[in-house]
C-alpha positions in Angstrom: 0.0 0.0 0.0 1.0 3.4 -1.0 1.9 5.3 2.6 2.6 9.0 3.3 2.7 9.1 6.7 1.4 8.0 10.0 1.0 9.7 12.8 -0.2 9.2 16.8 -1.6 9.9 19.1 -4.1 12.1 17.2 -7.3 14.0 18.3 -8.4 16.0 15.5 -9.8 13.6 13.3 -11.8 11.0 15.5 -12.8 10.4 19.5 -9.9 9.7 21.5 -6.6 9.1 20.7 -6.0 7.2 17.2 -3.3 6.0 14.8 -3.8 8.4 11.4 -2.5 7.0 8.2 -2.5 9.1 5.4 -2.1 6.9 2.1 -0.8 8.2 -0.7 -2.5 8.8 -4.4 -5.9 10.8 -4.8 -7.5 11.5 -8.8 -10.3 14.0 -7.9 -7.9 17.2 -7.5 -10.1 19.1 -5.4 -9.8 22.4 -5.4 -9.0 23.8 -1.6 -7.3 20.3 -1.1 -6.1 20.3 2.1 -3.1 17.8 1.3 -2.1 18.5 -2.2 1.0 17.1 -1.8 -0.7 13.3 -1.1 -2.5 13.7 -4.7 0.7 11.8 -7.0 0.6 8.3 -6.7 4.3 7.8 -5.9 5.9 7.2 -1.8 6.4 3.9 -0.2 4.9 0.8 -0.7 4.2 -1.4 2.6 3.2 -4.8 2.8 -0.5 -4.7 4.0 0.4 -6.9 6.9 3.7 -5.1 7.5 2.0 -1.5 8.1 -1.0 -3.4 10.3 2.0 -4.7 12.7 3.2 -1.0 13.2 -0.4 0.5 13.2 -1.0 -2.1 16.4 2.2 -1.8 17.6 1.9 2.4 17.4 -1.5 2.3 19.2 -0.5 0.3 22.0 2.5 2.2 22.8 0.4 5.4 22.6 -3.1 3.6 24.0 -4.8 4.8 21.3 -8.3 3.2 21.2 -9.2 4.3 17.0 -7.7 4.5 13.6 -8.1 6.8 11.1 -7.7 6.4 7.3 -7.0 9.1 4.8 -5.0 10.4 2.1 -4.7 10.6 -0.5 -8.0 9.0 -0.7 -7.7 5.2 0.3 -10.4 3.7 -1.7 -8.0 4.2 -4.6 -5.8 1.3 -3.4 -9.4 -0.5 -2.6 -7.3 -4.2 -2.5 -4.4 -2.7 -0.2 -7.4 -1.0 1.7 -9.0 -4.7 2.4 -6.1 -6.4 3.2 -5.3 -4.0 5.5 -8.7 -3.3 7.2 -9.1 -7.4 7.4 -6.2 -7.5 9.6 -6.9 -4.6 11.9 -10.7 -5.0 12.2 -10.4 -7.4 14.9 -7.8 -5.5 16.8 -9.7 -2.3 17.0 -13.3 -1.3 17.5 -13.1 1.9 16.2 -11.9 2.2 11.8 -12.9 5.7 10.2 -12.3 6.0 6.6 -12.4 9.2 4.9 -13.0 8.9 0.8 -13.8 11.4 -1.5 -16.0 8.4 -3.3 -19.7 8.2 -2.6 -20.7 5.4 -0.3 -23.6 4.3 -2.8 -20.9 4.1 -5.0 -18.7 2.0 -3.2 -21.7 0.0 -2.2 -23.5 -0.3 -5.8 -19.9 -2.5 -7.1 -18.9 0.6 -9.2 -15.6 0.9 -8.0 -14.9 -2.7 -7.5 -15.5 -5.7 -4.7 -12.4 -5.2 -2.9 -13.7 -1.6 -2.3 -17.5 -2.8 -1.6 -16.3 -5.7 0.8 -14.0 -3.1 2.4 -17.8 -1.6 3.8 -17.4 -5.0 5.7 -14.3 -4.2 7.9 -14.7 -0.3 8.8 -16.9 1.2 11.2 -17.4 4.8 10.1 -16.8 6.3 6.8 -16.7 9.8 5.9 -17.3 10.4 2.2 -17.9 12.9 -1.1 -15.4 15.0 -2.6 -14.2 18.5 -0.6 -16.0 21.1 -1.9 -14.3 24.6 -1.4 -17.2 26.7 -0.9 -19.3 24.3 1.1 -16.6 24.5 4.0 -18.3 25.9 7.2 -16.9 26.0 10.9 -19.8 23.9 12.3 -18.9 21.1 10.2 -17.0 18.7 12.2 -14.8 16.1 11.0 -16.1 16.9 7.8 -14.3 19.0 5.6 -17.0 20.5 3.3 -21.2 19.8 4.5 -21.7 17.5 1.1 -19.6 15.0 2.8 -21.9 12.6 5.0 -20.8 10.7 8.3 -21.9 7.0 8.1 -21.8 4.8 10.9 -21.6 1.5 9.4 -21.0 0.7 13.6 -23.9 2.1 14.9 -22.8 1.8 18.6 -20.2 4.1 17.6 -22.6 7.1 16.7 -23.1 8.5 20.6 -19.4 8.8 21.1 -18.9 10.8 17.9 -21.5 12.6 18.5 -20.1 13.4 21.9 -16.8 14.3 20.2 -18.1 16.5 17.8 -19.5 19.1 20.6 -16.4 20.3 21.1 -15.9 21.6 17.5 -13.2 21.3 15.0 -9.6 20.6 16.5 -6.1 21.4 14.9 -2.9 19.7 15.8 0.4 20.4 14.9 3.0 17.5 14.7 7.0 17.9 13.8 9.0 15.2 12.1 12.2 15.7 10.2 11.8 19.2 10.8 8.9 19.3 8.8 5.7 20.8 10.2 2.2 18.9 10.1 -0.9 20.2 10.7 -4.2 17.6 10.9 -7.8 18.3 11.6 -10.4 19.9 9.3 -9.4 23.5 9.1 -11.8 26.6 8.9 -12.8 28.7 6.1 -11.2 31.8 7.1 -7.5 29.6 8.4 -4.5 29.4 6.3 -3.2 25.9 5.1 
């Protein structure tokens, strides 16, 4: 799989503290993009199983209770996707996915049955394309309001919506003295 980075412990994009891998490659070249630099589908390939080890390994040192997934947009690797969520579904109740793909999409077959079965092994997906203009304050973990929340977990939907009072959240992380900022930003904040 095709990996840009991973980061923990997180808060900004999920309740608690979580693993966030960002994979790398992403074709819809949305304006606004918050990670342009993610878009080019070069980086380093992992073995599935390989970056599940560290993604375990990472969250137990740092006791994070979820994962995130984004990119890049992961449901453009949807095979490395389900080989990866297979391995860490059992390991963690808690798997968001962002995608810039629909989920009736994803669920309809369009875009493959690796990437339909992968429905199977997450427990909340975020999807739709950013949308530039339809980027408001209020709309938490989301980055633009056409973007939906599922909870394919259901159980999961009172902690989210718990975490969600508090608004949208901003970290900043340093590695090779490079700066990285995650969360949703605002309108009005520079990137």
């Amino acid at each position: 799989m095709l990996i840009a980075r991973i980061l923990s412990p997180v808060h900004s994009l999920g309740p608690g503290e979580r693993v966030c891998v960002w994979t790398q490659g992403c074709n819809k070249r949305c304006r606004g993009c918050i990670s342009p630099e993610l878009q080019p589908f070069t980086g380093k390939q992992i073995d599935e199983s390989v970056l599940a080890n560290l993604i375990i390994q990472v969250a137990q040192k740092d006791n994070c209770k979820g994962i995130t997934i984004s990119g890049g947009d992961p449901f453009e690797q949807p095979k490395s996707l389900l080989k990866l969520l297979k391995i860490l579904h059992d390991k963690v109740n808690d798997i968001l996915v962002y995608t810039g793909f629909k989920l009736a999409d994803i669920q309809s077959g369009s875009l493959g049955i690796d990437a339909k079965t992968c429905l199977e092994y997450l427990d909340v997906l975020i999807d739709g394309k950013y949308v530039d203009e339809l980027n408001q304050n209020d709309c938490v973990l989301r980055g633009s309001t056409n973007q939906t929340i599922h909870f394919i977990n259901e159980g999961l939907a009172p902690l989210y919506a718990e975490y969600m009072k508090q608004g949208r959240i901003l970290e900043s992380f340093v590695h090779d003295q490079t700066t990285i900022v995650t969360g949703i930003f605002n309108k009005e904040e520079p990137m």
